[in-house]
N, C-alpha and C positions, 0 to 999 in steps of 0.2 A: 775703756773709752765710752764714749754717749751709745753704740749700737750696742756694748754688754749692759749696758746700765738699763736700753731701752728694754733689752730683751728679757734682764731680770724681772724690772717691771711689770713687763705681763704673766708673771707669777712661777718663771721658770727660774733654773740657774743662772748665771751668767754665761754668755757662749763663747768659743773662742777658736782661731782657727779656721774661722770663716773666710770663704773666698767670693769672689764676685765674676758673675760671669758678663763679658762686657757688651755683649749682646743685646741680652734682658734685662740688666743691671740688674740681677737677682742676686743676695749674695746666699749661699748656702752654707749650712755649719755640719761640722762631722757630726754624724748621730754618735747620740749616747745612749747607754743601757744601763736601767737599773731595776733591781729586783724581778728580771724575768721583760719589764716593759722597753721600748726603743722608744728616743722622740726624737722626731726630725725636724729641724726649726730653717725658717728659711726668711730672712725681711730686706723691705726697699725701703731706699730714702727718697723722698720727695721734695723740690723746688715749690717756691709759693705757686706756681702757676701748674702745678702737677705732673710738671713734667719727672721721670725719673733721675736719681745721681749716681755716680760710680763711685763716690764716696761719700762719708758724713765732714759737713764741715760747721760751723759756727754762723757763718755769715749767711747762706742760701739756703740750706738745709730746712726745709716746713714742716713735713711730717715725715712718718715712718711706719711703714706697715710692718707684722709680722704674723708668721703663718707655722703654727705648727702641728706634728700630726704623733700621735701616742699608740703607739698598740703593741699587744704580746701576751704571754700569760704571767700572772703574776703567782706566785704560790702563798699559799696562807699558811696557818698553824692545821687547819682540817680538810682543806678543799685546795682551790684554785679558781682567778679571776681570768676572764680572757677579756681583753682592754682593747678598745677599738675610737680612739678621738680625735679631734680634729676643732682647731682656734683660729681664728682670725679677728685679729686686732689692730686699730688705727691710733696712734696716738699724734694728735695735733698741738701747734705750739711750741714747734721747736725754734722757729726763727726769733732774733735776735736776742732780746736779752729777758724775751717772758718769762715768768715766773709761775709760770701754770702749763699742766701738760692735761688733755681732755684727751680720755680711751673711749673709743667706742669698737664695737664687733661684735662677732659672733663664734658660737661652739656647738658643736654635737657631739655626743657618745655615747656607746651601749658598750655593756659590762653584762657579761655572764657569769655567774657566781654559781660556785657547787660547795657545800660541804657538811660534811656527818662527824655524827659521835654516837655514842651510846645508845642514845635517847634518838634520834632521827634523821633522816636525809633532808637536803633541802637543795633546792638550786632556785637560784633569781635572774630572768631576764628585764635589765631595766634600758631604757632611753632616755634622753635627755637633748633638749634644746634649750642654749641658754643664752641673752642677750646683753651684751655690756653697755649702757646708755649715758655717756655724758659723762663717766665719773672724772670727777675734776680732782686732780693731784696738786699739789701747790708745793713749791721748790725753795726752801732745798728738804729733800726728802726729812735730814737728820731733824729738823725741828717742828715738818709735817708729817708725821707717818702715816695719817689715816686720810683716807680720800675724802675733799669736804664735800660734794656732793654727787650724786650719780646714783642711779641701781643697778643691781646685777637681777636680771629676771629668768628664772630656769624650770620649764615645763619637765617633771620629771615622771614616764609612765612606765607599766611594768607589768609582769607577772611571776610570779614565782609558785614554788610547792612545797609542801612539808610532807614526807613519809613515813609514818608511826607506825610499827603492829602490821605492816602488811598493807595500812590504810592510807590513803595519798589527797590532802586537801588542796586546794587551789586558790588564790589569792589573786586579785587585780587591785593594782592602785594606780592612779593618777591625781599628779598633785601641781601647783604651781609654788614656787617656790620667791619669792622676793626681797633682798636684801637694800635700803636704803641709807645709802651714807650719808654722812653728819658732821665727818670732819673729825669727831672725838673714835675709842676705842669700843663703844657701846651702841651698837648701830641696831634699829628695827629689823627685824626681818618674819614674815607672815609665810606661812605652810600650810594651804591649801587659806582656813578661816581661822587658823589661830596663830594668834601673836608671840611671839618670843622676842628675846633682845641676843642677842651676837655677840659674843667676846672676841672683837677680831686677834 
């Protein structure tokens, strides 16, 4: 239905199973787990006047928030990630018969990374703050697949260490990260002052 479709959307599975508590009108979905991480997804649907709905319908239905939260340790091939995040997404545009859905939100997350081999130890504490602005989707998905316009903006800071010989160096980065959609499969996207292009 429209709430898995909305929920894929914002870049997860489809959910399912969801219940509504009729209180808050919050609907909740079972968490799932995979490789070691849990995500807990939770969204409302909104009336054109903001008010909340107890379900999705066609005719009243304006927008849809969704909220979800990632965390656990993940296991790698040498090490292990410890996953801590958290999204919040709006997508507008869902009343009547439009043919454009506009995401806007927000995300944070830190990742703690460890792992060795032969040659060295290493661990990475990174963060990140990321901001989803405007990206406009156009319906029906099968014939748009790529968002015509909007950016994804993601402040990504950090430190980590490399351990060689006994010897232990130390690393800081901070960067901004920017992705601008186009509408096509080949989208701009700038890290920190240099340019690349994105195969989405």
């Amino acid at each position: 239905g429209m709430s898995a479709d909305m929920v894929h959307a914002a870049g997860y599975a489809a959910a399912s199973g969801c219940t509504v508590d009729s209180t808050t009108f919050i609907f909740t979905c079972p968490p799932t787990t995979s490789n070691g991480l849990t995500l807990l997804r939770t969204f409302e649907f909104f009336d054109s006047t903001g008010a909340p709905m107890l379900a999705f319908n066609g005719v009243n239905t304006a927008s849809v928030a969704v909220m979800a939260t990632e965390s656990g340790v993940r296991p790698t091939a040498n090490g292990a990630d410890t996953v801590s995040g958290t999204r919040s997404l709006t997508a507008t545009g869902l009343l009547g018969h439009n043919t454009t859905r506009i995401w806007n939100g927000t995300g944070a997350r830190t990742v703690g990374r460890y792992w060795s081999d032969s040659l060295a130890a290493r661990t990475a504490d990174l963060s990140d703050n990321t901001t989803f602005a405007d990206i406009v989707v156009d319906l029906p998905r099968s014939s748009n697949p790529y968002p015509a316009s909007g950016t994804i903006t993601r402040l990504v800071s950090g430190t980590g260490t490399v351990t060689r010989n006994g010897t232990t160096k130390s690393i800081t980065i901070s960067r901004t990260v920017t992705i601008t959609f186009n509408g096509t499969e080949f989208v701009p996207m700038t890290v920190g002052t240099v340019a690349y292009t994105l195969d989405l």
